[in-house]
C-alpha positions in Angstrom: 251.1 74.7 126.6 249.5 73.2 123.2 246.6 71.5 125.2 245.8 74.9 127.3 245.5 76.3 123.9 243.4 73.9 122.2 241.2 73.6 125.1 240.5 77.5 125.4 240.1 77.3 122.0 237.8 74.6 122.2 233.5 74.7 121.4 231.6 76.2 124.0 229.2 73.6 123.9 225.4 74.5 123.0 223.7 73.4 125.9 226.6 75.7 127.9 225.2 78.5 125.6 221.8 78.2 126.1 222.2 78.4 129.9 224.5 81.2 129.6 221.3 83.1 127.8 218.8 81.7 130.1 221.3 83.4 132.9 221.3 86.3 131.0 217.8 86.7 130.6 216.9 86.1 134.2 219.1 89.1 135.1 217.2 91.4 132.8 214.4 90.4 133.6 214.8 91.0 137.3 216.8 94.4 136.6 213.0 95.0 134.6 211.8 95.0 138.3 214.1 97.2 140.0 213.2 99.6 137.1 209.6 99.4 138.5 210.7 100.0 142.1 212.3 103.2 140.7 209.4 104.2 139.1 207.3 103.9 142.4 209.8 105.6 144.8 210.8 108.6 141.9 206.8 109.3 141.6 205.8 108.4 145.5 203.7 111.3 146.0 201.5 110.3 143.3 201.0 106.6 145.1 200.4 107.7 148.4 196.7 106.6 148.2 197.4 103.8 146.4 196.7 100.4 148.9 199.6 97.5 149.2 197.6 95.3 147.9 197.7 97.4 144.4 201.1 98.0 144.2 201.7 94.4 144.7 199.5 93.6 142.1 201.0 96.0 139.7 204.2 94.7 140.4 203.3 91.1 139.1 201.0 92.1 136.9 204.3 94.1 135.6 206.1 90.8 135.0 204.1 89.5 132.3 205.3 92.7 129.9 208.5 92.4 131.5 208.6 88.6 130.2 207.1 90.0 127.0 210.0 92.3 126.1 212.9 90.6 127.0 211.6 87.4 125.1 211.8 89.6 121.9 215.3 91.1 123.2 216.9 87.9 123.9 215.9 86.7 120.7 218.8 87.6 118.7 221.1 86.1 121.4 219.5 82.9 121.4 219.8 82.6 117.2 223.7 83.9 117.9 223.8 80.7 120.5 223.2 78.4 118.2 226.3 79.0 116.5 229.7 77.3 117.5 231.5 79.8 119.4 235.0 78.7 121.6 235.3 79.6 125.0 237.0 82.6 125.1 235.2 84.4 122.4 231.8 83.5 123.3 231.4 85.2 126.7 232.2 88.5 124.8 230.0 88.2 122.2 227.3 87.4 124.1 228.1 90.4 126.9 228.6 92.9 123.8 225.3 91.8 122.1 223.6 91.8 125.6 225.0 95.4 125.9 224.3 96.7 121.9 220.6 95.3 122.6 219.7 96.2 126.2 221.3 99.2 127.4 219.5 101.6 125.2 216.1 100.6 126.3 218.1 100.8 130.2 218.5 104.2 129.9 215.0 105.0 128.3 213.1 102.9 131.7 215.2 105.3 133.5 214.2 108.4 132.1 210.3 107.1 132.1 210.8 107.7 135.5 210.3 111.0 135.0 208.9 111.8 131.3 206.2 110.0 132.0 204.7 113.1 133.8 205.0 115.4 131.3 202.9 113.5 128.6 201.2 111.0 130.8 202.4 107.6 129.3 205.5 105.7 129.2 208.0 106.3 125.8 206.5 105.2 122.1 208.4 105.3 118.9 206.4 108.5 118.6 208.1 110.1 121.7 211.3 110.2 120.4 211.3 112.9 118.7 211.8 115.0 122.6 215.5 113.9 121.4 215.3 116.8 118.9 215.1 119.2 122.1 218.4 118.1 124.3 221.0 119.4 122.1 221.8 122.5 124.1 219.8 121.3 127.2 221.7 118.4 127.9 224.1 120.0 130.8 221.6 121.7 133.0 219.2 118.3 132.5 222.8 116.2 134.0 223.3 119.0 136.7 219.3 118.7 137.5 219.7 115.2 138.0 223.2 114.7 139.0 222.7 112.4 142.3 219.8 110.2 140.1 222.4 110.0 137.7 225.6 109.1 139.8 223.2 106.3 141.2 222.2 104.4 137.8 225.4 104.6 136.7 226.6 103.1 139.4 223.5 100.4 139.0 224.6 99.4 136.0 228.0 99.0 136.5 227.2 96.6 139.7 224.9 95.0 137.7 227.1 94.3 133.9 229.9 93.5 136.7 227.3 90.6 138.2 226.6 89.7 134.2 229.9 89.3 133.1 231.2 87.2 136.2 228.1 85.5 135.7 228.7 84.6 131.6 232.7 83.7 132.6 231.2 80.8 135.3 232.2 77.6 134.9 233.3 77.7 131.3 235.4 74.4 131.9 232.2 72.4 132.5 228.5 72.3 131.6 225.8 73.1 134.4 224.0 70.7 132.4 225.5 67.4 132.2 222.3 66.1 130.8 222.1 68.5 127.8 224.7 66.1 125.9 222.9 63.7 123.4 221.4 64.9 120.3 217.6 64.6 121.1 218.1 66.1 124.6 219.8 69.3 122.5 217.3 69.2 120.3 214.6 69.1 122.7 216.2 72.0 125.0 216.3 74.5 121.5 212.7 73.6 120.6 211.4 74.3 124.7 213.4 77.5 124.6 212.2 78.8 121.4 208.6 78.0 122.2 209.1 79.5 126.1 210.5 82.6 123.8 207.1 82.6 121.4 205.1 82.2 124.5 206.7 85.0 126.4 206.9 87.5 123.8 202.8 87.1 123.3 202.6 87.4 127.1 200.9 84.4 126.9 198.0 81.5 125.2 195.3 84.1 124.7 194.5 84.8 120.9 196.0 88.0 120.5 199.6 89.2 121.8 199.5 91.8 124.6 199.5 95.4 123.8 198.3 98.5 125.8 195.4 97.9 126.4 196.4 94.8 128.8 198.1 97.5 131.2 195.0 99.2 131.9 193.9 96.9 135.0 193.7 100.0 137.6 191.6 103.0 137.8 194.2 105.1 138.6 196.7 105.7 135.5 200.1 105.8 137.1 199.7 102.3 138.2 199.2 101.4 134.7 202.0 103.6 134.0 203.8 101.4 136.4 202.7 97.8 134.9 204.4 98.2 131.9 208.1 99.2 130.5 209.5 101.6 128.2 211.3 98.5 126.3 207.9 96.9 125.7 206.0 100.2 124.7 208.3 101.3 122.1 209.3 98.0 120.3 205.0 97.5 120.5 204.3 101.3 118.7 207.3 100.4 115.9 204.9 98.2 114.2 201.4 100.3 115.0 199.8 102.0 112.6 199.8 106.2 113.4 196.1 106.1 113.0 193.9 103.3 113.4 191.6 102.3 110.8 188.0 102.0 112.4 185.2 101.9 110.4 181.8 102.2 112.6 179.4 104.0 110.2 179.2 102.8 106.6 179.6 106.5 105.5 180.4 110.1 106.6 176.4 110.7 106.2 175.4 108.4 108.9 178.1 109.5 111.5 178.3 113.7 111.0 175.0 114.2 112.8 176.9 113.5 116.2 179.4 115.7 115.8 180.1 119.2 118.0 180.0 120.9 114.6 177.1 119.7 113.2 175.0 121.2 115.6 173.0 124.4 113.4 171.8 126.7 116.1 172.8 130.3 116.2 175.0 131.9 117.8 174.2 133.8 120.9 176.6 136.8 119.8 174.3 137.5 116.3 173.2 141.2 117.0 175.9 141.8 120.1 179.4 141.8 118.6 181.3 144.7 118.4 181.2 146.9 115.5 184.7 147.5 114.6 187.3 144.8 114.3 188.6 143.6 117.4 192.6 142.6 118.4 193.0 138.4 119.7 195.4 137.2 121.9 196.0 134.1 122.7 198.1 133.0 126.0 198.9 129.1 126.1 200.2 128.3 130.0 202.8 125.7 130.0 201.2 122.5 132.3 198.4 125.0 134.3 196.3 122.4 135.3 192.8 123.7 136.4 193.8 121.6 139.6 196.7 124.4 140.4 194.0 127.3 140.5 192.2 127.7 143.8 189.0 129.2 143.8 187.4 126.4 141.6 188.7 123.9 143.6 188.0 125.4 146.9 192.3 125.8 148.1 194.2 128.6 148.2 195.9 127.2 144.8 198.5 128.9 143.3 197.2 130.8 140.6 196.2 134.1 142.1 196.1 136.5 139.5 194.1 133.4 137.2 191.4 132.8 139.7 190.8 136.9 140.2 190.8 137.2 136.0 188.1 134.0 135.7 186.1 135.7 138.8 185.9 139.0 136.8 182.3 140.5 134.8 184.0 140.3 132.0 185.3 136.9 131.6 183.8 133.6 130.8 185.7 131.1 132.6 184.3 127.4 131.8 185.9 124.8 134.5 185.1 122.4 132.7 187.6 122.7 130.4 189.3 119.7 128.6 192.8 119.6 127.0 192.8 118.0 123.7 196.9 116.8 124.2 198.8 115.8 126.7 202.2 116.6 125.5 202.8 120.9 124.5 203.1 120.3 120.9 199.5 118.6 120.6 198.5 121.2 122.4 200.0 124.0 119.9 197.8 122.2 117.3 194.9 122.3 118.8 194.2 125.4 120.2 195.7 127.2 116.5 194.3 124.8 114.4 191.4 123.2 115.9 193.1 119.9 115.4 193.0 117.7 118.4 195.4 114.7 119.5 193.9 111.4 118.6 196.6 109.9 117.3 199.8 108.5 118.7 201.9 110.7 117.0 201.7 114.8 117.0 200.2 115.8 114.2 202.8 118.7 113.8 205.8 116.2 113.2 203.0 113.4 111.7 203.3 112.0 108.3 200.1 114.4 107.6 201.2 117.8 108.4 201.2 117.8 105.0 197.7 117.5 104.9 195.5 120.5 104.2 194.7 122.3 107.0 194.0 126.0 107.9 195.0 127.9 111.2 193.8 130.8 112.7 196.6 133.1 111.2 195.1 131.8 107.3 191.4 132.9 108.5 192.3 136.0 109.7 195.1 137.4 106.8 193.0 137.9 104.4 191.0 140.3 106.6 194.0 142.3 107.0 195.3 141.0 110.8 198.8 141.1 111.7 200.0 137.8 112.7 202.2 136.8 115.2 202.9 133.9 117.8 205.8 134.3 120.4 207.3 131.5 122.5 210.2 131.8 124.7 212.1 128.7 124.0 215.0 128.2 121.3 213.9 128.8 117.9 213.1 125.4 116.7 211.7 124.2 119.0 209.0 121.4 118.8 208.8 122.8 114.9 206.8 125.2 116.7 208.3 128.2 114.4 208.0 126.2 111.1 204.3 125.2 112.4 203.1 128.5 113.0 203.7 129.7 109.1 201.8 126.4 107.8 199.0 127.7 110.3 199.2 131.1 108.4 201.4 133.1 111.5 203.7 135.5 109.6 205.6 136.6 112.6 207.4 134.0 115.0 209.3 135.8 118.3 211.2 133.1 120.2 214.8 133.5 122.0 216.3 134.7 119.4 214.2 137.7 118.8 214.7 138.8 122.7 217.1 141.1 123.1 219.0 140.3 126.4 220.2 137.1 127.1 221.0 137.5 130.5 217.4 136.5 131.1 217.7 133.0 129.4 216.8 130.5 132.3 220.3 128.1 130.8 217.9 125.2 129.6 214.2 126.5 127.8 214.9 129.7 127.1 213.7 133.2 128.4 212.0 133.8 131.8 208.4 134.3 131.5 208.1 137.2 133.3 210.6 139.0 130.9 209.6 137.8 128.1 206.0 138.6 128.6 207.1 141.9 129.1 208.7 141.8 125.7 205.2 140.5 124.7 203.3 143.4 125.5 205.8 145.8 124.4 205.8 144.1 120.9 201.9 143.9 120.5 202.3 147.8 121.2 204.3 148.4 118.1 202.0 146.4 115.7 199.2 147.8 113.3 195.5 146.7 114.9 194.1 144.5 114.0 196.6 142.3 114.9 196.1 138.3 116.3 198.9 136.6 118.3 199.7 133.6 120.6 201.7 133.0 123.3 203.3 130.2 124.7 205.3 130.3 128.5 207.6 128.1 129.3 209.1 128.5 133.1 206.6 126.1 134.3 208.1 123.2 132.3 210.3 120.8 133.9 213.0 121.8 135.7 211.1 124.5 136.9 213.5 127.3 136.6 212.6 130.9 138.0 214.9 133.8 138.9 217.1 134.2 142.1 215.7 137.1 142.8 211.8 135.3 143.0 213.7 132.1 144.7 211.7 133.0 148.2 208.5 134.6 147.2 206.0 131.9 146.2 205.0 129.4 147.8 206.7 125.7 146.7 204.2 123.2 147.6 204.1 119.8 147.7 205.1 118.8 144.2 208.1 120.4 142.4 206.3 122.6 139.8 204.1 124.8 142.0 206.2 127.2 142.9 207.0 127.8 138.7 203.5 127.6 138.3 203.0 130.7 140.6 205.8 132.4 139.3 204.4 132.1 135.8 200.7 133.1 137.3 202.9 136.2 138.9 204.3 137.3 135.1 200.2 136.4 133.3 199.9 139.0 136.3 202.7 141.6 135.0 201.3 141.4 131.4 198.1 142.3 132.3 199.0 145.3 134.2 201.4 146.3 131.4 198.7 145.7 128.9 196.0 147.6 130.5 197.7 150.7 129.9 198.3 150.6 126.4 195.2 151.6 123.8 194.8 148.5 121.8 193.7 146.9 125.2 189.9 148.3 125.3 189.6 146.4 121.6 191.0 142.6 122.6 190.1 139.6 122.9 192.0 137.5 125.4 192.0 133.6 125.3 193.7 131.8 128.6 193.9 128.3 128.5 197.3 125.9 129.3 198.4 123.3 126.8 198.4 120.4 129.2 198.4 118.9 132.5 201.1 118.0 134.5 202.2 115.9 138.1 198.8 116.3 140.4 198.1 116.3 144.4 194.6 117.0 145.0 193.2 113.4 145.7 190.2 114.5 143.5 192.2 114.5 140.5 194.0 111.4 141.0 191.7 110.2 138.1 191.8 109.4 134.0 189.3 112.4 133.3 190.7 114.9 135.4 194.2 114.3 133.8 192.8 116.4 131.1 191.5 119.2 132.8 192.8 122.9 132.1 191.4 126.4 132.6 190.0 127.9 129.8 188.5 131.3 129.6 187.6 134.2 127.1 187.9 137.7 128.9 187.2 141.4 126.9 187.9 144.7 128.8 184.4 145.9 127.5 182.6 143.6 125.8 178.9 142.3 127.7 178.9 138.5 126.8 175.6 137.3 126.3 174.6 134.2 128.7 176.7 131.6 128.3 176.1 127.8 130.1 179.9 127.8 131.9 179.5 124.6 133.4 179.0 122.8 129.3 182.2 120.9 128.3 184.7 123.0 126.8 187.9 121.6 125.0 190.9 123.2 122.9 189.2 122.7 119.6 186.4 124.8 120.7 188.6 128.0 121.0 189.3 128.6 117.2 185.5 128.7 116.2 185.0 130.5 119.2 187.3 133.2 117.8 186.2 133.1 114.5 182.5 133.5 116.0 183.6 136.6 118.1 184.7 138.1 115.1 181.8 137.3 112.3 184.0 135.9 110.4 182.1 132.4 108.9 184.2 130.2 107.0 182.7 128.0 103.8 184.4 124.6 105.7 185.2 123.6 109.0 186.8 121.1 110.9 182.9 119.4 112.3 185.3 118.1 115.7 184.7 121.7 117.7 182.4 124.5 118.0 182.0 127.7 119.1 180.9 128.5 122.5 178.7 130.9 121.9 176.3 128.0 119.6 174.4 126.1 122.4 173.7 122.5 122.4 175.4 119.3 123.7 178.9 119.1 123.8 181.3 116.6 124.2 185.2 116.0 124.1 187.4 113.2 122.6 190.3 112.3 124.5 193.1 109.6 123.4 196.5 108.2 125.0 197.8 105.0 123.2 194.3 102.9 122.1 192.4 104.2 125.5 189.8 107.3 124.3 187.8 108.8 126.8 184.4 110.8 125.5 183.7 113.4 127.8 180.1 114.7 128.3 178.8 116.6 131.4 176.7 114.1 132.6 178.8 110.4 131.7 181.9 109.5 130.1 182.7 106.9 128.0 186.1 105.2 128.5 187.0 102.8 125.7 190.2 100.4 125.0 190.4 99.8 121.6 189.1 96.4 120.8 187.1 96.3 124.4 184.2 97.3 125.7 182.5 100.8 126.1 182.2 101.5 129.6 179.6 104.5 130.9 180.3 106.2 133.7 178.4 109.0 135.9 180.9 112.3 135.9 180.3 112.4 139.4 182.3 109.6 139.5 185.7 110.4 137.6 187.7 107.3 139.8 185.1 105.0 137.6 184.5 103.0 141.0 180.7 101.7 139.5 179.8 101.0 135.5 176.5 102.3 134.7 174.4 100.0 133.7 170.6 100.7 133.7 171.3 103.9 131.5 171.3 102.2 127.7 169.6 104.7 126.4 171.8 107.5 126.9 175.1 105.2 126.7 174.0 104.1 123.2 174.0 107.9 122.3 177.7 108.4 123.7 179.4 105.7 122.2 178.2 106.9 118.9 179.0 110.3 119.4 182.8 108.7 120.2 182.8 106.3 117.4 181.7 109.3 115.0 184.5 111.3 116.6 186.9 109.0 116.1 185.5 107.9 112.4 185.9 111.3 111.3 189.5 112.2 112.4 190.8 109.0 111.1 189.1 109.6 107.9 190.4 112.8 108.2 193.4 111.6 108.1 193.9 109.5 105.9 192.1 110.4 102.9 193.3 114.3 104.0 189.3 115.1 104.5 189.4 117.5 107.9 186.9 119.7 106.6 183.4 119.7 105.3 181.0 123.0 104.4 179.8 124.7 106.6 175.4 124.5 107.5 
């Protein structure tokens, strides 16, 4: 009985350790795959162009950031292995520290799955802070998802069940006979360690692997699908929230290619109307211009949208470019004027404390009642606390509505009664009064009334037939707002804060990922001649406003302009190190660190670099690096804003 004890009590010898990691390791790294093959079967219908040959390249191309991230998470197990453990106790703590490290980032691949359609990348440090929103949400999200659930719950279990048996082999004896003398122990911690160094740089090339490596494909959800959540978080922990490029030796030599800087007039001086006029602002949750249907030549399923943008009073520009990709960039932007080049939102950012002035601080002083109203739980996304820094005195969220009955059981109220609610508020205030609204029933999971469960149509991805729904309650507002007097004197602003999931094959593309309707419409007002097909983005709507209004601020954020001031235009797109500068003619599509790659706009799959056309590439690439000059600079030394011409 004494010698069974001593020899379960006995060293688990190193080089039994170190193949007891390297088992380890292997697993995760071929559960890293599986993730993958979820990823491509959850988001199918956004591969179905995509040729075998690319997926199978993604999927090996895939293993190098797999590698990468589980070098760095095995790490910790490796230094633990090199302690003298016995043979009992080892096999737990190297299953509970396997479990403490791993199982976190598990769950966060899984969820990618799916997140990564609502903000177009896979999870950063900077994503986190969606977390904030489940308290409250968490039940409906598990009964959404209940079967996905059941099944990676059951993965797991097969798979720590494989782990453990695995760990628990062969503890009498060593696998590796030959691991015994001191140099041939020495000589397996010093190959592992290296293999570990190696793997976590994803290789011999000078610089570690980051983002940019992913971006092999044209089409982004394939280099959505190279990498993993594991690696993109543990590689944003230790990025900077604004990178620090310096292109122009100062502000003087870069400010000429800004939007702002542009000094023409504005085509409204003489025209605008005489007496102060009402704004409302309506923010479309994920209305992607490619779910309208006259401008891309379907029957879409935007209805009552495509009959307002066809309509003598409206100026609808299609080619209109969100400045976000996730809704509380989007916020930001279109209030602010602010746009999303940065990793983090700028609303939960380090520099929200910066100075900054929203359309609510322009307009108090001249007397406007402010007010924004958003359906969801008060709190949420800061968007209440937000809207006073941005100078909004009035917030209206769930809280504020008076019958809960009408709460959708995960967001927050339905749109269509809580555009009602909208109108009837807007009805009770003192003119002149500004205010936003946000939807919400077209956000994942898509909720919309029984009683509407059969009337639109549900299409061939999950959110159309909340997108039509939502079109149908823009639809009920109107006609409610029509008949009220303050109507004749409004300004109306439509645009949506995002993109979401797409099925047209023309925007399976990087540039039309950022396209959203955007269009100004008055009751009465005769707009002057405005180029409709210039490029249009969310930071363009506040000066717009302010323009429509006469009001002329002494500084301005030089990023956006009104409009209604012709001249070249551009927009400045970012997602993790990739910025895009969009111009109606070319793009420029830049990785941080690479090169600066022109393309025509007629070709948004970027199938042929243009070349012959220096001239005019030279021009873009510093109108991006300007762009991006100023908003870091912006930034960081809390300089947004410069006089105005």
């Amino acid at each position: 009985m004494q010698t069974v004890i001593k020899k379960s009590m006995q060293d688990y010898s190193l080089g039994k350790r170190q193949r007891d990691v390297f088992i380890v390791f292997v697993l995760a790294v071929a559960l890293y795959g599986f993730f993958r093959l979820e990823f491509l079967v959850w988001n199918w219908s956004q591969f179905r162009l995509v040729s075998g040959g690319d997926l199978l390249k993604a999927f090996l191309v895939g293993l190098r950031f797999d590698l990468s991230a589980n070098s760095y998470l095995i790490l910790p197990l490796f230094l633990i292995a090199l302690i003298s453990w016995s043979a009992r106790i080892w096999p737990r703590v190297l299953f509970l520290g396997f479990l403490v490290l791993q199982l976190p980032f598990f769950i966060l691949n899984t969820i990618d799955a799916e997140f990564v359609n609502f903000v177009g990348r896979r999870f950063t440090k900077q994503s986190l802070f969606i977390f904030n929103e489940a308290p409250g949400k968490l039940s409906s999200f598990l009964a959404t998802y209940s079967l996905p659930i059941i099944f990676q719950i059951v993965l797991f279990a097969i798979f720590f069940f494989i782990l453990w048996r695995k760990i628990n082999q062969g503890s009498g004896k060593s696998r590796w006979p030959w691991v015994q003398g001191k140099w041939s122990k020495g000589l397996l911690l010093f190959a592992t360690f290296i293999f570990l160094i190696i793997g976590s740089r994803g290789g011999l090339q000078k610089k570690p692997i980051s983002f940019v490596d992913a971006n092999v494909f044209i089409t982004p959800v394939l280099n959505n699908m190279v990498l993993n959540t594991s690696f993109t978080i543990m590689k944003s922990l230790s990025k900077d929230p604004v990178a620090r490029e310096k292109f122009f030796s100062s502000h003087e030599e870069y400010l000429p290619y800004l939007n702002g800087s542009v000094s023409e007039k504005s085509l409204l001086e003489g025209r605008r109307p005489p007496k102060p006029q009402n704004v409302v602002i309506i923010i479309m949750e994920s209305f992607a211009l490619e779910y309208m249907g006259r401008v891309n030549g379907v029957t879409g399923y935007t209805p009552f949208l495509d009959e307002l943008a066809a309509r003598p009073q409206t100026l609808f520009f299609k080619n209109g470019i969100a400045n976000a990709r996730r809704s509380i960039e989007g916020i930001a932007a279109v209030m602010t004027g602010i746009p999303a080049l940065m990793a983090e939102p700028f609303i939960s950012s380090e520099f929200t404390t910066n100075y900054f002035v929203g359309l609510g601080s322009y307009l108090g002083p001249r007397k406007y009642h402010s007010s924004f109203f958003h359906g969801g739980m008060n709190g949420t996304m800061h968007f209440d606390t937000f809207m006073k820094s941005a100078g909004i005195e009035h917030y209206f969220g769930a809280k504020e509505f008076p019958d809960a009955q009408e709460n959708d059981g995960t967001w927050g109220i339905y749109d269509e009664p809580f555009f009602q609610f909208f109108a009837k508020k807007l009805t009770e205030f003192p003119e002149p009064f500004i205010s936003g609204f946000f939807s919400l029933s077209s956000h994942h999971p898509y909720k919309i009334p029984e009683k509407y469960a059969e009337q639109f149509p549900a299409g061939p991805i999950d959110i159309l037939k909340s997108i039509a729904y939502a079109d149908f309650s823009l639809k009920k507002f109107f006609e409610e707002a029509e008949k009220q007097a303050w109507y004749q004197n409004t300004l109306f602003v439509v645009t949506a804060d995002h993109t979401q999931k797409n099925y047209l094959p023309a925007y399976d593309n990087e540039v039309s990922k950022w396209k959203v309707p955007i269009l100004f419409f008055h009751p009465q007002f005769p707009w002057p001649k405005v180029d409709t097909d210039q490029i249009v983005q969310h930071i363009d709507i506040l000066p717009s406003i302010l323009d429509f209004l006469d009001i002329k601020p002494k500084e301005e954020v030089l990023l956006g302009r009104s409009v209604f001031i012709p001249g070249e235009r551009t927009a400045t797109t970012f997602v993790e190190g990739r910025y895009m500068l969009i111009a109606k003619d070319y793009f420029i599509d830049w990785n941080a660190g690479g090169d600066f790659r022109l393309y025509a706009s007629s070709d948004p799959e970027q199938r042929q670099e243009v070349k012959e056309n220096s001239g005019r590439k030279e021009e873009l690439v510093k109108r991006l690096k300007a762009s991006i000059q100023y908003f870091n600079e912006g930034m960081w030394d809390n300089r947004l804003y410069y006089p105005r011409k």
